[in-house]
Every structure is written in C-alpha cells, then in structure tokens.
Backbone as CSV, one residue per row, in Angstrom:
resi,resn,N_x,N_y,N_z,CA_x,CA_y,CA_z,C_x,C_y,C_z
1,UNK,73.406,59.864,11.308,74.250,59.515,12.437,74.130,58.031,12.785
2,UNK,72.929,57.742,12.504,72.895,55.943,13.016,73.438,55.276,12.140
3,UNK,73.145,55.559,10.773,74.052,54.372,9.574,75.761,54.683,10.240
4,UNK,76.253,55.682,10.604,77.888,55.990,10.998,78.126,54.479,12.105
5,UNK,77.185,54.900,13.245,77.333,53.978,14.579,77.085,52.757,14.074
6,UNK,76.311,51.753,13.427,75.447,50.673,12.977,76.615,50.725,12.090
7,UNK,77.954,50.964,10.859,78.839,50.559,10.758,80.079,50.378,11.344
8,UNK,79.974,51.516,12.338,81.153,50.960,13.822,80.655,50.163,14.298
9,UNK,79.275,50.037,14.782,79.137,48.957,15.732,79.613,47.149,14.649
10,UNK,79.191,47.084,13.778,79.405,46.244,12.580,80.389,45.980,12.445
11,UNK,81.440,46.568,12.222,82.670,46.736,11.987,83.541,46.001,13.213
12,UNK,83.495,46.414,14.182,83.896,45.811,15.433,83.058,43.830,15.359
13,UNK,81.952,43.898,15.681,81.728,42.611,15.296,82.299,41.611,14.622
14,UNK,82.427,41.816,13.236,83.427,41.613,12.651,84.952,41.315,12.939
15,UNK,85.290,42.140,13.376,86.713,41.958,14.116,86.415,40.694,15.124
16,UNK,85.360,41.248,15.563,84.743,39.933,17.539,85.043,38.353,16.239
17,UNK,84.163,38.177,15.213,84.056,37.062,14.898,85.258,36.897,14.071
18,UNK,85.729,37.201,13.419,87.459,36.716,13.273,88.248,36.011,14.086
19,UNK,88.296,36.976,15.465,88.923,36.645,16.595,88.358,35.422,17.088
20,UNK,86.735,35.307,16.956,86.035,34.555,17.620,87.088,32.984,16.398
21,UNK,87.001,32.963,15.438,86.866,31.875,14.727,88.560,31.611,14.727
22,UNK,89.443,32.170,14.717,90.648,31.758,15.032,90.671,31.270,16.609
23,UNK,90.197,31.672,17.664,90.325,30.865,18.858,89.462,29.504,18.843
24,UNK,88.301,29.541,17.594,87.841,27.790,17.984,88.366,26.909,16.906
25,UNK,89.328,27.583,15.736,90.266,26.707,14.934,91.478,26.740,16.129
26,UNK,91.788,27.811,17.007,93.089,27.590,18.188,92.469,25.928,18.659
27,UNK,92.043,26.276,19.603,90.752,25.160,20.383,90.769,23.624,19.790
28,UNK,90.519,23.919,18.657,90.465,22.552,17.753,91.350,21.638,17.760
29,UNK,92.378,22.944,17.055,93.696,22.523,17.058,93.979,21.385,18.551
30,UNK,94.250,22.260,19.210,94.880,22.188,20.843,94.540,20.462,21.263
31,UNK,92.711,20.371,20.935,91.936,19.180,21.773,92.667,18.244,20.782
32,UNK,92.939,18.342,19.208,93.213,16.819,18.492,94.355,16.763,18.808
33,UNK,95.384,17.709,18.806,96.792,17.965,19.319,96.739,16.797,20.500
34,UNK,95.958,17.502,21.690,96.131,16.533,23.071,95.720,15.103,22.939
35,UNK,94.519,14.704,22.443,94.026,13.529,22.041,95.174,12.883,21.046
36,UNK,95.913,13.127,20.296,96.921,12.523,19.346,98.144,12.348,20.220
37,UNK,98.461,13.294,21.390,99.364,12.948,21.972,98.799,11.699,22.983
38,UNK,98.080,11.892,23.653,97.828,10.673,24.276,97.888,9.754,24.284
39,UNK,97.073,9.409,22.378,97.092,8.446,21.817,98.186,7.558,21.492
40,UNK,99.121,8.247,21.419,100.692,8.036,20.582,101.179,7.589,22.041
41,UNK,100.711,8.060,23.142,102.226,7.997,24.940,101.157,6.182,24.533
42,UNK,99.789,6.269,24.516,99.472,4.944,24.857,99.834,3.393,24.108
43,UNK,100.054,4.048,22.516,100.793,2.949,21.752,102.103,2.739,22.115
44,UNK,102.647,3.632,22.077,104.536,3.259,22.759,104.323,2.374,24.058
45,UNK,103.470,2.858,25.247,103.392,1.936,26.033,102.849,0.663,25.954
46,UNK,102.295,0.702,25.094,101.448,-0.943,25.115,102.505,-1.322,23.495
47,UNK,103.167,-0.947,23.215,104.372,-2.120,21.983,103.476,-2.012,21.266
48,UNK,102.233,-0.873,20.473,102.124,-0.788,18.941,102.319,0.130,18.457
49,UNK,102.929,0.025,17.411,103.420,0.753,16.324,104.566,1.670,16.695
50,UNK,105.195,1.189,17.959,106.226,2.301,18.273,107.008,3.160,17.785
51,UNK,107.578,2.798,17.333,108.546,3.852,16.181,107.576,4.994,15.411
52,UNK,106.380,4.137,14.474,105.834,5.217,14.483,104.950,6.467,15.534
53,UNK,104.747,5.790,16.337,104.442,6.684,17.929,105.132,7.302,18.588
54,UNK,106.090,7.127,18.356,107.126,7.913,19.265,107.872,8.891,17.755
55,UNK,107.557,8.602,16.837,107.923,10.004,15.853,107.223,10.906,15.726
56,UNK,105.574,10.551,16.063,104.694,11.387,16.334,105.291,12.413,17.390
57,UNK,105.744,11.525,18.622,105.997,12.509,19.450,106.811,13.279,19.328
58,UNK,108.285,12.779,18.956,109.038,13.594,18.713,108.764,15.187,17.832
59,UNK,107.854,14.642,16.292,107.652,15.725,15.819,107.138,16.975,16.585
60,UNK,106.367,16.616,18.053,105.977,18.170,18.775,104.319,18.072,18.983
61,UNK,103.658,16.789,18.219,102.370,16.759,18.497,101.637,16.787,19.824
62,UNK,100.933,17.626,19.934,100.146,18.232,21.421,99.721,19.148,21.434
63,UNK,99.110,19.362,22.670,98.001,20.404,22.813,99.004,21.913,22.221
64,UNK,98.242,23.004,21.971,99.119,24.001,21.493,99.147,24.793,22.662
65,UNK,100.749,24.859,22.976,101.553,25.603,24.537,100.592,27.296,24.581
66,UNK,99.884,27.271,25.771,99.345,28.493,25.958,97.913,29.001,25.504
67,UNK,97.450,27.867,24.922,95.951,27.862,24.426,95.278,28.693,25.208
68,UNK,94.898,28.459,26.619,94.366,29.259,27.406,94.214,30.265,27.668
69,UNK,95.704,30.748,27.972,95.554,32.309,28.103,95.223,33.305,26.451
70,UNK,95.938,32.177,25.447,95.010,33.066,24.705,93.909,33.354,24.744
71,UNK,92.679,31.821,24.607,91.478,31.865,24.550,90.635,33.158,25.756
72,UNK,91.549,32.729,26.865,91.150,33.811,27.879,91.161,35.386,27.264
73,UNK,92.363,35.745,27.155,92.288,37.218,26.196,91.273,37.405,24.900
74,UNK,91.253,36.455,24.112,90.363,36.485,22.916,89.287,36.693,23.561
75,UNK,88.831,35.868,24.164,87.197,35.988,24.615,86.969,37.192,24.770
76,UNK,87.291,37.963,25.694,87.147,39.044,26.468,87.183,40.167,25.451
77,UNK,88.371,40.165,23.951,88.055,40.955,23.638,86.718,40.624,22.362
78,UNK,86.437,39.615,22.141,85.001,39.161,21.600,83.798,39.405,22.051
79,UNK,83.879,39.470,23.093,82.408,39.712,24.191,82.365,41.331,24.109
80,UNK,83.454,42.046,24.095,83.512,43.450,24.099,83.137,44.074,22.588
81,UNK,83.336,43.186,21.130,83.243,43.486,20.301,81.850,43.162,19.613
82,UNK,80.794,42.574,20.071,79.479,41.986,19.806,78.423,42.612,20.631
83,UNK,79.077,43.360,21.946,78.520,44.427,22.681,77.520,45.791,21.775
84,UNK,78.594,46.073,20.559,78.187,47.551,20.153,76.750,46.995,19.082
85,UNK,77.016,45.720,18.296,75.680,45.848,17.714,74.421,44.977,18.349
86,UNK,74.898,44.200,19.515,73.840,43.821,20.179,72.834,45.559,20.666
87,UNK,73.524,46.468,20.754,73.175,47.737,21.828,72.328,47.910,20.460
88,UNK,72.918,48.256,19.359,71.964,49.249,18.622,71.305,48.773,17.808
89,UNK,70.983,47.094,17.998,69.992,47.105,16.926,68.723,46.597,18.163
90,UNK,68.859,46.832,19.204,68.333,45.943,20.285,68.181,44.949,20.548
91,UNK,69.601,44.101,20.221,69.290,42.243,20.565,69.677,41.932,22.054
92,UNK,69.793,42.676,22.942,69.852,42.483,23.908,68.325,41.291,24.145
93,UNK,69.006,40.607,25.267,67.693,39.850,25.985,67.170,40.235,26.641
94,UNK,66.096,40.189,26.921,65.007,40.762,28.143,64.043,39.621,28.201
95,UNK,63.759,40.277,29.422,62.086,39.450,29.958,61.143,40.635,30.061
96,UNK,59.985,40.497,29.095,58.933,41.502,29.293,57.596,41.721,29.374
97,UNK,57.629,39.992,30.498,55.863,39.812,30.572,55.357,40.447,31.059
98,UNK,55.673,41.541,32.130,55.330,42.611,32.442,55.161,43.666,31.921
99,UNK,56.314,44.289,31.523,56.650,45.532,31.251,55.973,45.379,29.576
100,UNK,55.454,44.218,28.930,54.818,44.419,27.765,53.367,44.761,28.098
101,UNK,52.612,44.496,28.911,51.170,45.135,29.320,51.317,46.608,29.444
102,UNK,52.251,47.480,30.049,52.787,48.289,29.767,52.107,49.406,28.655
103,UNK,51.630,51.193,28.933,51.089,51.943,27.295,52.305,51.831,26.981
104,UNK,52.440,52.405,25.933,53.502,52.754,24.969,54.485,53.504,25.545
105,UNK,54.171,54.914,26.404,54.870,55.844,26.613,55.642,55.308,27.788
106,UNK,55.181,54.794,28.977,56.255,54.156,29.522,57.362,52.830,29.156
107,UNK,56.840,52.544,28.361,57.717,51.509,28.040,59.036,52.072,26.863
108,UNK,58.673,53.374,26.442,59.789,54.279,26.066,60.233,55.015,27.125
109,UNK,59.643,54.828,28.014,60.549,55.759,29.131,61.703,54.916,29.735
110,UNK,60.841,53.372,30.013,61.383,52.827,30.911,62.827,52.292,29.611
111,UNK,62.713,51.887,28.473,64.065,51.454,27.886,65.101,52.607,27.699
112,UNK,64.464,53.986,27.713,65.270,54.914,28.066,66.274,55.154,29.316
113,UNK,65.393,54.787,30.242,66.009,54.770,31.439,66.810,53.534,31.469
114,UNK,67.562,52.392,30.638,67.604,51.385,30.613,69.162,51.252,30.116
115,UNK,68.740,52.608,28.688,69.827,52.625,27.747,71.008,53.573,28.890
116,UNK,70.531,54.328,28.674,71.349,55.413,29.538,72.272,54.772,30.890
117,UNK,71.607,53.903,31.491,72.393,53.103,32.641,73.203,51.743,32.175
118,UNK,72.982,51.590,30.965,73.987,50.301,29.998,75.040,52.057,29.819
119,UNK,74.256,52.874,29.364,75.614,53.895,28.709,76.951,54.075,29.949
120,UNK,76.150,54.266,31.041,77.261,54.384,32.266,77.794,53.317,32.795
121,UNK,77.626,52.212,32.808,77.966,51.110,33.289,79.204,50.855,31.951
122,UNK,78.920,51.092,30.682,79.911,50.852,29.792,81.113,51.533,30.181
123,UNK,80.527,52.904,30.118,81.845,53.967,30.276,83.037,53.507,31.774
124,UNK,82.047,53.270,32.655,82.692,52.715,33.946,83.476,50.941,33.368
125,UNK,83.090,50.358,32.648,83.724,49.416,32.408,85.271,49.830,31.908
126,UNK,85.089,50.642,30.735,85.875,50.720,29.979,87.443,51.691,30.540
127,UNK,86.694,52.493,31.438,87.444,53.317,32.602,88.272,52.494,33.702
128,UNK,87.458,51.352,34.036,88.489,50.242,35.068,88.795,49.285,33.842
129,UNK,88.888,49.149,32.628,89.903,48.382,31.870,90.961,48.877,31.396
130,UNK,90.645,50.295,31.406,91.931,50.957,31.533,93.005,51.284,32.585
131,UNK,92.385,51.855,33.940,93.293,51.489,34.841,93.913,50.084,35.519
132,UNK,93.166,48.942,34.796,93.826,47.854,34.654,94.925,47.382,34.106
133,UNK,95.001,47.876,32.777,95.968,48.283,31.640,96.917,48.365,32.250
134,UNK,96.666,49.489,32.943,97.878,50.717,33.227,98.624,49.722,34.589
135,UNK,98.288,49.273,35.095,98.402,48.547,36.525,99.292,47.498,35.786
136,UNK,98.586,46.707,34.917,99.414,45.394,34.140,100.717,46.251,33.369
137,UNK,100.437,47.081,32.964,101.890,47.731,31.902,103.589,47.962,33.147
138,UNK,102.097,48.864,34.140,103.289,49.473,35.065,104.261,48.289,35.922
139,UNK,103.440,47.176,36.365,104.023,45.920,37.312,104.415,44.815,35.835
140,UNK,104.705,45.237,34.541,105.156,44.303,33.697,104.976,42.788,33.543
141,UNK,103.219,42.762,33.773,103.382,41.241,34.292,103.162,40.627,32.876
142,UNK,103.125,39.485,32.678,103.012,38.350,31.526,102.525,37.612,31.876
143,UNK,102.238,36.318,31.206,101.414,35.242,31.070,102.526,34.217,31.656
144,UNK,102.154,33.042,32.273,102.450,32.109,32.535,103.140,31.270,31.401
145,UNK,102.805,30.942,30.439,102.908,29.973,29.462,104.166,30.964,28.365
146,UNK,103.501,31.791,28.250,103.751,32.568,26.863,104.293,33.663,27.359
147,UNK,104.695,33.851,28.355,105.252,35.030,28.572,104.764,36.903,27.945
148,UNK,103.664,36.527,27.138,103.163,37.771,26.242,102.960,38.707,28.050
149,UNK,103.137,40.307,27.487,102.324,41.255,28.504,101.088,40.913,28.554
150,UNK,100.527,41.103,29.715,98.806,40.816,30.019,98.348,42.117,29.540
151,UNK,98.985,43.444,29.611,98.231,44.609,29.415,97.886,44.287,28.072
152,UNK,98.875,43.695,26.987,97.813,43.562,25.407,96.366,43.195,25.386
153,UNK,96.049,42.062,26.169,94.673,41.592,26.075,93.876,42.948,26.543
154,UNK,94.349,43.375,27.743,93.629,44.536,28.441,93.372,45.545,27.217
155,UNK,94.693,46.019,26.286,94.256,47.101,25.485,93.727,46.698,24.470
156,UNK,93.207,45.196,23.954,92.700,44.709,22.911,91.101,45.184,24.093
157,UNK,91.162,44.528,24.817,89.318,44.704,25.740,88.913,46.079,25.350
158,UNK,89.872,46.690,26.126,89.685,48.524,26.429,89.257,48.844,25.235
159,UNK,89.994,48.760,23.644,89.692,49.896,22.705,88.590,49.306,22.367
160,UNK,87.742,48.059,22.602,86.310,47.519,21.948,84.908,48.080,23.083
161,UNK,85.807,48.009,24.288,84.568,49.283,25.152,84.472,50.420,25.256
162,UNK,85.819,50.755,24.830,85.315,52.263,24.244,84.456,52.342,23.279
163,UNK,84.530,51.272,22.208,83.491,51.184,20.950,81.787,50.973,21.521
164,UNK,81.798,50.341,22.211,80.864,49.706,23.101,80.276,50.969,23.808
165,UNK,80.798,51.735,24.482,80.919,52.921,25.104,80.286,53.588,24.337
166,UNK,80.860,54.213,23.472,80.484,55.288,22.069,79.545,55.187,21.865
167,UNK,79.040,53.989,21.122,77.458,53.430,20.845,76.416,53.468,21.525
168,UNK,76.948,53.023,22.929,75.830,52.776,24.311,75.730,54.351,24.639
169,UNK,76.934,55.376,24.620,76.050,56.723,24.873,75.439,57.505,23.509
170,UNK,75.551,57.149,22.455,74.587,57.281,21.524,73.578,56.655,21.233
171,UNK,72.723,55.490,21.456,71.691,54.485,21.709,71.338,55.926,22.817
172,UNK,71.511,56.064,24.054,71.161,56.343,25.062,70.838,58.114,25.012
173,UNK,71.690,58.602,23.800,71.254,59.643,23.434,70.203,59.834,22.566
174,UNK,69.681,59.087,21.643,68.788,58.525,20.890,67.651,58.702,21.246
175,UNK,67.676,57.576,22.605,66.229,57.267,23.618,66.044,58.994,23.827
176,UNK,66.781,59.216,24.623,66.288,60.709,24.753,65.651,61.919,24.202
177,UNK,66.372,62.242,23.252,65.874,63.067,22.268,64.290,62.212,21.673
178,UNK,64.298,60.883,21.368,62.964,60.326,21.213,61.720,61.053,22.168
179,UNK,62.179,60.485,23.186,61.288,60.689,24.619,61.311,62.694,24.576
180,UNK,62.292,63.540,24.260,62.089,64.523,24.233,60.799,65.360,22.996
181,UNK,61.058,64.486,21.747,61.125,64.811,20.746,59.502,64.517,20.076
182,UNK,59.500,62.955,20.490,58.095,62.360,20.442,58.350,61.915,18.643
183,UNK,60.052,62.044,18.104,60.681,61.322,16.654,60.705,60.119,17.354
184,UNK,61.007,59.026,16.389,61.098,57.736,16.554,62.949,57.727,15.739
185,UNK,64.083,57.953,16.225,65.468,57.305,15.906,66.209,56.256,15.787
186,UNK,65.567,55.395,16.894,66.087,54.300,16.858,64.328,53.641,17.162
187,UNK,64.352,51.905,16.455,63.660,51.428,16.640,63.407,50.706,18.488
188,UNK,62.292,50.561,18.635,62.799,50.069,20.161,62.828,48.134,20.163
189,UNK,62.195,47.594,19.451,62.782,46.641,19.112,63.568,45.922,17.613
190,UNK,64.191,44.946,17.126,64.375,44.707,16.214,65.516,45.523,15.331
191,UNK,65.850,46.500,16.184,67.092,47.342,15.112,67.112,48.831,14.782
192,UNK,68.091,49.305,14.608,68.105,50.895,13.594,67.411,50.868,13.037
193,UNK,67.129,52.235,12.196,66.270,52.497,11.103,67.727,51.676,9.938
C-alpha cells in the first residue's frame, strides 16, 4: 500500500515541479520583457538608436500581460502538489529539542497525534477549496488581465488536496495501526519503507 501512495504522492510532485518550472521560465520571461521595454521607452527618449527602439516596441516587447495571476494560480496549485510527498516521506519541518529527549513510545504517539490532525486539517482544506470553486463557477468571475475563470486555478488547487488529503489520511492511518500494532509502516523520520 505505501509503494501505491509514495507513487501518487511522486507523481503529483512532479506535476508541482513542471508547473513550478514553467512559471519561473513565465517570470523570466516577464522581468527581461519589462527591463527591455524600459530600456527601449529610455533610448527613444534620449535620441539613441531610435528607430531601432521603437521597433522593439512596436514588435510587443514587455512584461508578459497577466503574469501574475498566473503565477498566483500556479503557486497554489504547486504548494498543494509537494504537500503529498513532503507528508509521506516525513520532510516536513519540525523543531524537536524537546520532544527528542522524549522515550520512544511517546514520541510515536505524539507524531501520531500529529499526522492525524495534518489528515483533518487537509480534508477541511480541500472541502473549503471546493466550496470556493463552486462560489467562483456559480458568480462566473475571471481574472482581471486575462479574463480566464478563477474557479480553474481553484479546481487545479482542489484535485492536488484531495491528493494531499488521500495521503495525509493514509500517513495518519499508518501512525495508527503502528501505535496499535507495535509494526513499524511508515518510517518516522527520513521516509517510507
């Protein structure tokens, strides 16, 4: 069952860093775009190279129209897609100068009790990104720039916390049966088996 989740969770990642790497070639784009336009309004005004500066402009050089709200949607669904294998291999961050003095058995209790409340907090995420959805679909709103529906970004978020979701109540089912079981399923730091 964990190699299944540990290639969904993978799998989604994947998707996160695609997405991730087309919004910082977007990005790239956008900043030399703006910097080239600038560059070009400042030669026409100061009498160098005009003609060629002002063909620059003409051709359309500039920031790319709507960068933002993409980057805004991308992110969101990137952060949602790096969620599922941060959960199951345990790269989450912590602080555990405490809780590492800690025997053994509570400190499986306590990441149990840990997982299980990431599991509900997911599900509740993924539950108000959906009635968000539904809110953006029903009032037909769009983007400023680009006119795209806002609910896309929403249902790009939504179907990666459900993934997120899935995982976090299996991690969280995991802990349990561990703590029931006194098996070791998932490692508690460093990853799956």
């Amino acid at each position: 069952m964990t190699r299944l989740f540990l290639a969904l969770a993978r799998l989604a990642a994947i998707l996160g860093g695609i997405v991730l790497t087309f919004l910082i070639l977007l990005t790239c784009v956008s900043v030399i775009g703006r910097g080239l336009n600038t560059l070009m309004h400042g030669l026409v005004d100061a009498g160098i190279l005009g003609g060629f500066a002002q063909s620059i402009l003409d051709a359309g050089v500039g920031p790319v129209l709507g960068d933002f709200e993409l980057v805004e949607a991308g992110i969101a669904f990137c952060i949602f897609s790096f969620l599922p294998l941060a959960q199951i291999t345990g790269a989450h961050a912590t602080v555990d100068i405490l809780v590492s003095q800690f025997p053994q058995k509570w400190i499986r209790a306590l990441t149990t009790l840990w997982e299980v409340v990431f599991a509900v907090v997911m599900i509740v995420i993924a539950w108000k990104l959906y009635d968000g959805m539904a809110g953006k679909m029903r009032y037909n709103e769009t983007t400023m720039l680009l006119q795209f529906p806002v609910w896309w970004s929403y249902a790009a978020s939504f179907a990666m916390a459900c993934v997120a979701a899935v995982v976090a109540v299996y991690v969280a089912g995991a802990r349990v049966v561990e703590i029931l079981s006194g098996r070791v399923i998932l490692t508690i730091e460093g990853g799956a088996h």
